[in-house]
C-alpha positions as CSV (number, residue, x, y, z in Angstrom):
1,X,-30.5,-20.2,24.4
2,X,-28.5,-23.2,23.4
3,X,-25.6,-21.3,21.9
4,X,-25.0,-18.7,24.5
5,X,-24.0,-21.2,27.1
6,X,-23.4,-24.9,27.4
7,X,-26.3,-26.5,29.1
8,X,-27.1,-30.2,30.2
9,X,-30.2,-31.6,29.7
10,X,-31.8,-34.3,32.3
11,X,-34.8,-35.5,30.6
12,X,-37.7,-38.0,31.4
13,X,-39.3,-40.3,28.2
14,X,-43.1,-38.8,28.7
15,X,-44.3,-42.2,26.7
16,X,-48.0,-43.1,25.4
17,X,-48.7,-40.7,22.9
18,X,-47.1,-43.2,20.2
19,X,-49.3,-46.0,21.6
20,X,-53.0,-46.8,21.2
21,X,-54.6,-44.1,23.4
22,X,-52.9,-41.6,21.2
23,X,-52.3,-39.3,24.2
24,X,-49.6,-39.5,27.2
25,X,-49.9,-41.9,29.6
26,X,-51.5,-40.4,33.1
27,X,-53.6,-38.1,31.8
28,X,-56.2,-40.3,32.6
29,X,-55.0,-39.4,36.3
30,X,-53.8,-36.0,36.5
31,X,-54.2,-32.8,34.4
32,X,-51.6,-31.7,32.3
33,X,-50.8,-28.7,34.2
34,X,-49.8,-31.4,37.4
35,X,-47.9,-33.5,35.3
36,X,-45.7,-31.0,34.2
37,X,-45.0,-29.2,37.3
38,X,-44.3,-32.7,38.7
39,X,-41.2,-32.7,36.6
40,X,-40.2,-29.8,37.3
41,X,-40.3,-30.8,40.7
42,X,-38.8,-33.8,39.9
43,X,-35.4,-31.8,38.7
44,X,-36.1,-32.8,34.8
45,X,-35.7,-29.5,32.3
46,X,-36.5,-31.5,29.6
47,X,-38.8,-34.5,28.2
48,X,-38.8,-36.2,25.0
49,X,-42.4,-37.0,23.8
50,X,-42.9,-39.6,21.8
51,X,-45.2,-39.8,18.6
52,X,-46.3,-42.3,16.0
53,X,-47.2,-41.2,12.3
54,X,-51.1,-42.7,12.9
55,X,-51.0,-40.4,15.9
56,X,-49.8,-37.2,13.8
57,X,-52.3,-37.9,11.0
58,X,-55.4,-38.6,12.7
59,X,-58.1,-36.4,12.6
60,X,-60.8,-38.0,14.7
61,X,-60.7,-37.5,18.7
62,X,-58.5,-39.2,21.3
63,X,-59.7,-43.3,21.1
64,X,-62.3,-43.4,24.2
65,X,-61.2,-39.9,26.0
66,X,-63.7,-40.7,29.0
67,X,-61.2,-43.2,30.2
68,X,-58.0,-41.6,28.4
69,X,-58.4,-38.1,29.2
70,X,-60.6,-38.1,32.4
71,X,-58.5,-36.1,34.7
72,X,-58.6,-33.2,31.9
73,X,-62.0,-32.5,30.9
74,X,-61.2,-29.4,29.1
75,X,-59.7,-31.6,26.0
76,X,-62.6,-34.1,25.9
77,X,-63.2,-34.0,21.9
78,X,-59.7,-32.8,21.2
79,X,-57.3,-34.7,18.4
80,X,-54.2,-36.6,19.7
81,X,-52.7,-33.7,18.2
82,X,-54.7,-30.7,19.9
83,X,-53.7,-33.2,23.2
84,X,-50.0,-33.0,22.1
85,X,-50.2,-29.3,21.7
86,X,-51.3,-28.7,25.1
87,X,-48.8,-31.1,26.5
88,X,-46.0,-28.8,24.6
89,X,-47.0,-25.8,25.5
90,X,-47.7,-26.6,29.0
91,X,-44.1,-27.8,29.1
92,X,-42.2,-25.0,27.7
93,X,-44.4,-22.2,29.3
94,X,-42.6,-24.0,33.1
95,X,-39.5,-24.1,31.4
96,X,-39.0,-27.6,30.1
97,X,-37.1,-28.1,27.2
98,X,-39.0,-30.7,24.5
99,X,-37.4,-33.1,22.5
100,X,-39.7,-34.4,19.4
101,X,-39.0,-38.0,19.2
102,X,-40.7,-40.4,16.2
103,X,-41.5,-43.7,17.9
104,X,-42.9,-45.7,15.5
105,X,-45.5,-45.4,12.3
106,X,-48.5,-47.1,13.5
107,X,-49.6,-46.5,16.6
108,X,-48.7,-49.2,19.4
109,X,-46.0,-50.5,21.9
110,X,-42.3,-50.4,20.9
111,X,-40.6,-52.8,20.6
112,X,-40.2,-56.2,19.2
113,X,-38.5,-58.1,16.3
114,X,-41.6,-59.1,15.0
115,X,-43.6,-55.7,14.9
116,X,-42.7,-54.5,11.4
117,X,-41.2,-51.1,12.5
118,X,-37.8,-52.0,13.3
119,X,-36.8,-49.3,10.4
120,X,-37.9,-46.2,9.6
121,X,-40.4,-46.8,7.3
122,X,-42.7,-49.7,7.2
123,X,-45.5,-51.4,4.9
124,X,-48.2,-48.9,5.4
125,X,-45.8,-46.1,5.8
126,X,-43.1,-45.4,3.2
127,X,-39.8,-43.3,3.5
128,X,-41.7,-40.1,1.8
129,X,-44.7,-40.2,4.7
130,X,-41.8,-40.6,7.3
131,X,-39.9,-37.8,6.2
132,X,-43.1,-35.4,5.3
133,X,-44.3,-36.7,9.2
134,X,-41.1,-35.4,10.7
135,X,-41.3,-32.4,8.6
136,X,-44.9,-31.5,9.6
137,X,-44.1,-31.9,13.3
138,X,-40.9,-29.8,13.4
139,X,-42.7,-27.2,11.3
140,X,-45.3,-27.4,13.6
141,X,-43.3,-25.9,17.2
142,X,-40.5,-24.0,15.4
143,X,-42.1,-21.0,16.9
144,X,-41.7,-22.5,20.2
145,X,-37.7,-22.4,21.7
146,X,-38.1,-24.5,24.1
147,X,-38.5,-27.3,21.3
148,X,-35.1,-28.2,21.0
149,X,-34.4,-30.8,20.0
150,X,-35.5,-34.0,17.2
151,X,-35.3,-37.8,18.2
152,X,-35.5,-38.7,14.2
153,X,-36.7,-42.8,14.9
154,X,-36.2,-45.2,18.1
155,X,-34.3,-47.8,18.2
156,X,-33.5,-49.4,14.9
157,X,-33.8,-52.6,14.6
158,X,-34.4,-55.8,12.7
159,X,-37.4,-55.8,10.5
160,X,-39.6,-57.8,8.1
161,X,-38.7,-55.4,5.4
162,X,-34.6,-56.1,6.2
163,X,-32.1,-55.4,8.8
164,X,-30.7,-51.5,9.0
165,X,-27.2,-50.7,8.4
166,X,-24.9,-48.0,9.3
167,X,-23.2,-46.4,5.9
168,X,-23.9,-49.3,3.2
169,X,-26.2,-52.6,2.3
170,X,-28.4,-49.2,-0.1
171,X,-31.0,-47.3,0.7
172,X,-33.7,-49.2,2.2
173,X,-31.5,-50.3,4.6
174,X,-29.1,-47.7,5.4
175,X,-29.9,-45.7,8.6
176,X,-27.2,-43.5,8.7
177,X,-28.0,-42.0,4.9
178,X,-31.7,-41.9,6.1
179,X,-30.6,-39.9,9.4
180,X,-29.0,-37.7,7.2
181,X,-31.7,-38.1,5.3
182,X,-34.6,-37.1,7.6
183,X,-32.3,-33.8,9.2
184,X,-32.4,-32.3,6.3
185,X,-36.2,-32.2,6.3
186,X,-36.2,-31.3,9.9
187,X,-33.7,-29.0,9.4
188,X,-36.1,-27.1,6.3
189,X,-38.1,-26.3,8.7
190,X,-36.5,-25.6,11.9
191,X,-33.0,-25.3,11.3
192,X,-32.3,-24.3,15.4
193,X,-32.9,-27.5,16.7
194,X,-30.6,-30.7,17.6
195,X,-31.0,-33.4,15.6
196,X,-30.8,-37.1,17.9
197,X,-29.7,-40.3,15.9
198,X,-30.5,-43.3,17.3
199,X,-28.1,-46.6,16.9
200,X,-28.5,-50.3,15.8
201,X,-30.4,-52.8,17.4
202,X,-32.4,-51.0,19.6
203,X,-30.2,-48.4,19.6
204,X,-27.5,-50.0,21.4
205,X,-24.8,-50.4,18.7
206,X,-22.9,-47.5,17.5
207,X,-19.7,-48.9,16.3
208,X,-20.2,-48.5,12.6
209,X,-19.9,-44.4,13.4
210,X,-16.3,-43.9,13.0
211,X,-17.0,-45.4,9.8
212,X,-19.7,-43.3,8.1
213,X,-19.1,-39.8,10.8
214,X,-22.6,-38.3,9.9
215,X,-22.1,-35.7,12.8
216,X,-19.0,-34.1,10.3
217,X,-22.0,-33.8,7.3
218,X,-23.2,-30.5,6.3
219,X,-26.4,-30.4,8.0
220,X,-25.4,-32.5,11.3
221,X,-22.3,-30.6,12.1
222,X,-21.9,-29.5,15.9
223,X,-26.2,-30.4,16.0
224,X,-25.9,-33.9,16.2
225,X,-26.6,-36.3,19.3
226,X,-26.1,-39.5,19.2
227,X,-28.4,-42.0,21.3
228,X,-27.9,-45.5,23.3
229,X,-30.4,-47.4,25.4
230,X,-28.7,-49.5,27.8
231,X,-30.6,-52.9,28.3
232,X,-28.7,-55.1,30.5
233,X,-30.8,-58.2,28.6
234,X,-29.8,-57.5,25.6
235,X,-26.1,-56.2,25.7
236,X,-24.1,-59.2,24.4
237,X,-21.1,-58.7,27.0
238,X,-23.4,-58.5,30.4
239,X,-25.5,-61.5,28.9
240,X,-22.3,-63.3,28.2
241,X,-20.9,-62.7,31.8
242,X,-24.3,-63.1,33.2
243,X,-24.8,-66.5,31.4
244,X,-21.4,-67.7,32.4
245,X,-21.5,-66.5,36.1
246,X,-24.9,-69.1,36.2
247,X,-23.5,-71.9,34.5
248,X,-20.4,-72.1,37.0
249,X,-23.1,-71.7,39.4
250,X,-24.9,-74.6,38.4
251,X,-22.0,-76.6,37.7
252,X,-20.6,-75.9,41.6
253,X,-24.4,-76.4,43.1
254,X,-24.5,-80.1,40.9
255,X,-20.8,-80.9,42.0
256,X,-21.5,-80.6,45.7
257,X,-25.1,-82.5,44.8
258,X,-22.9,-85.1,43.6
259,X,-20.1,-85.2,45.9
260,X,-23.1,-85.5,48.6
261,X,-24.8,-88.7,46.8
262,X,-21.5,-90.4,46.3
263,X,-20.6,-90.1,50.1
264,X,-24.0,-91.4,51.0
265,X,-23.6,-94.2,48.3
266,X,-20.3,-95.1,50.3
267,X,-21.7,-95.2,53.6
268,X,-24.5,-97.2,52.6
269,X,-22.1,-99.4,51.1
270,X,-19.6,-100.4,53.8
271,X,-22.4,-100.5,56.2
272,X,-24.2,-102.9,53.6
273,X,-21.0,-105.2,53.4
274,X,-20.9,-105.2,57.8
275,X,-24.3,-106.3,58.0
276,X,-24.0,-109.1,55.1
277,X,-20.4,-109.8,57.0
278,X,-22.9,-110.1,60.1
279,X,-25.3,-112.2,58.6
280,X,-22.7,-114.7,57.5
281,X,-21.5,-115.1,60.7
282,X,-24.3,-115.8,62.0
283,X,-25.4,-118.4,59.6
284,X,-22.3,-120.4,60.2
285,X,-22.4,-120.3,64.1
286,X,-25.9,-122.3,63.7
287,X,-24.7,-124.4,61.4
288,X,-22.2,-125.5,63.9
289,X,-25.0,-125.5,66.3
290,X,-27.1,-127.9,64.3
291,X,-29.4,-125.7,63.3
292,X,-30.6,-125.7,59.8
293,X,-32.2,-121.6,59.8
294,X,-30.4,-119.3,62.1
295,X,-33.0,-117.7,64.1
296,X,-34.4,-113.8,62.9
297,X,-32.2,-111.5,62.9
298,X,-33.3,-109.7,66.0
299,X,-32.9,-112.6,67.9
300,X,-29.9,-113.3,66.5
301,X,-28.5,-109.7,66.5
302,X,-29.6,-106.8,68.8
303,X,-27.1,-104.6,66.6
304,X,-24.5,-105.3,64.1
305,X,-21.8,-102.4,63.7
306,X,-18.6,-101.7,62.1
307,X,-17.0,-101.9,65.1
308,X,-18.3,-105.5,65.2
309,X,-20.8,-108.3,65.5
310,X,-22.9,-109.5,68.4
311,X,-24.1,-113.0,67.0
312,X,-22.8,-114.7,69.8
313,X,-26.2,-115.6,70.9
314,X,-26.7,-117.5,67.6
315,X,-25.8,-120.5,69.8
316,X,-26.7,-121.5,73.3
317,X,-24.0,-120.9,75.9
């Protein structure tokens, strides 16, 4: 299909299967067979489907299917893997292309700095039981052509076990020989498919590529896609101009602030030095009177002004 004519594909991320219900997200709402005809509907002719390892290996039922599954009665008692068959197949069989996408290892949300799957492989889950996962999975639909395509790991990312590299820094750490790496295994057993490489942190840094090209290796050449999210909050350049844009608007909102209170201050403070002007006044026309205390100032003053003073009856007439 893919090589007899060039073809777009405008996909949806069907998420949920990765996390802790082990199956897609809305199947507690609508059947399957709804779902996918709403993306069909939607203009989608593809969807990547998101897995964890725990997910692929587990062998009892879906975690609480009564709540998880209760728009699709027919897969109460199924694995998260008999529900991830029937999402597939449903898919393909309406014409929607499937991309296979490893999420994570154990099953959860994605992402964090702190969750101890920023690289593909993890504590629990070594390099061997990533690449034997992928392996399974691709093995799995290779009879299916409407799989086309495999999302080896998402977003890279800081980890507890190091931070992953593009080309060097050795194995452990080195995404771009694991990619390479991983479609080989993919590729053992499905050698039809696309194979999708995500970039650095959080898949939004590719730079490194033109330094280690693994799209011109062997088993990548004219199969490889490379991925980037686009998150405005974490994209150094939009945070920069974002962060910049709010401190001149700060600084503009405090200088007008300011600009306020010091015009209030000198107000206050030439009407302050009338009234004491005033007062004065005042005090010396009783003096001259014979008066000891001028009077209040009310009686002395009905007003006092800048334009001037009326203490004139301080003393009788």
């Amino acid at each position: 299909l893919l090589r007899a004519h060039r073809l777009g594909l405008a996909c949806v991320n069907w998420y949920g299967a990765h996390m802790a219900q082990m199956v897609m997200n809305g199947l507690n709402r609508r059947n399957v067979s709804e779902m996918a005809a709403s993306l069909v509907e939607l203009g989608f002719n593809c969807a990547r489907l998101p897995y964890s390892l725990e997910m692929l290996l587990a062998t009892a039922a879906v975690p609480d299917p009564k709540d998880n599954l209760r728009a699709n009665p027919d897969l109460q008692g199924a694995t998260p893997l008999d529900v991830f068959d029937a999402v597939v197949e449903e898919l393909t069989r309406r014409g929607v292309m499937v991309i296979l996408n490893n999420h994570i290892s154990a099953a959860g949300w994605c992402c964090t700095l702190v969750d101890g799957e920023g690289l593909w492989h993890t504590s629990a889950y070594n390099e061997s039981r990533w690449l034997d996962g992928i392996g399974v999975m691709a093995k799995r639909y290779r009879d299916n052509p409407m799989v086309v395509g495999f999302d080896l790991r998402n977003e890279l990312r800081p980890s507890t076990l190091g931070t992953p590299t593009w080309g060097f820094g050795g194995g452990a750490v080195d995404w771009a020989g694991a990619a390479v790496r991983g479609a080989e295994r993919v590729l053992q057993e499905d050698n039809d498919l696309l194979i999708i490489v995500s970039g650095l942190f959080f898949s939004s840094f590719l730079c490194d590529v033109p330094n280690k090209p693994i799209h011109l290796e062997p088993p990548m050449i004219n199969r490889t896609v490379y991925t980037a999210h686009e998150y405005s909050f974490i994209n150094f350049h939009i945070s920069c101009r974002m962060a910049i844009g709010y401190f001149f608007a700060t600084l503009a909102v405090w200088m007008l602030l300011l600009w306020f209170v010091l015009l209030l201050s000198c107000c206050l403070e030439s009407q302050g030095l009338v009234g004491k002007a005033c007062m004065s006044e005042c005090l010396a026309r009783a003096v001259r009177c014979g008066r000891r205390q001028p009077p209040p100032r009310p009686a002395c003053c009905g007003r006092c002004v800048p334009a001037g003073c009326c203490c004139k009856s301080c003393c009788p007439q």
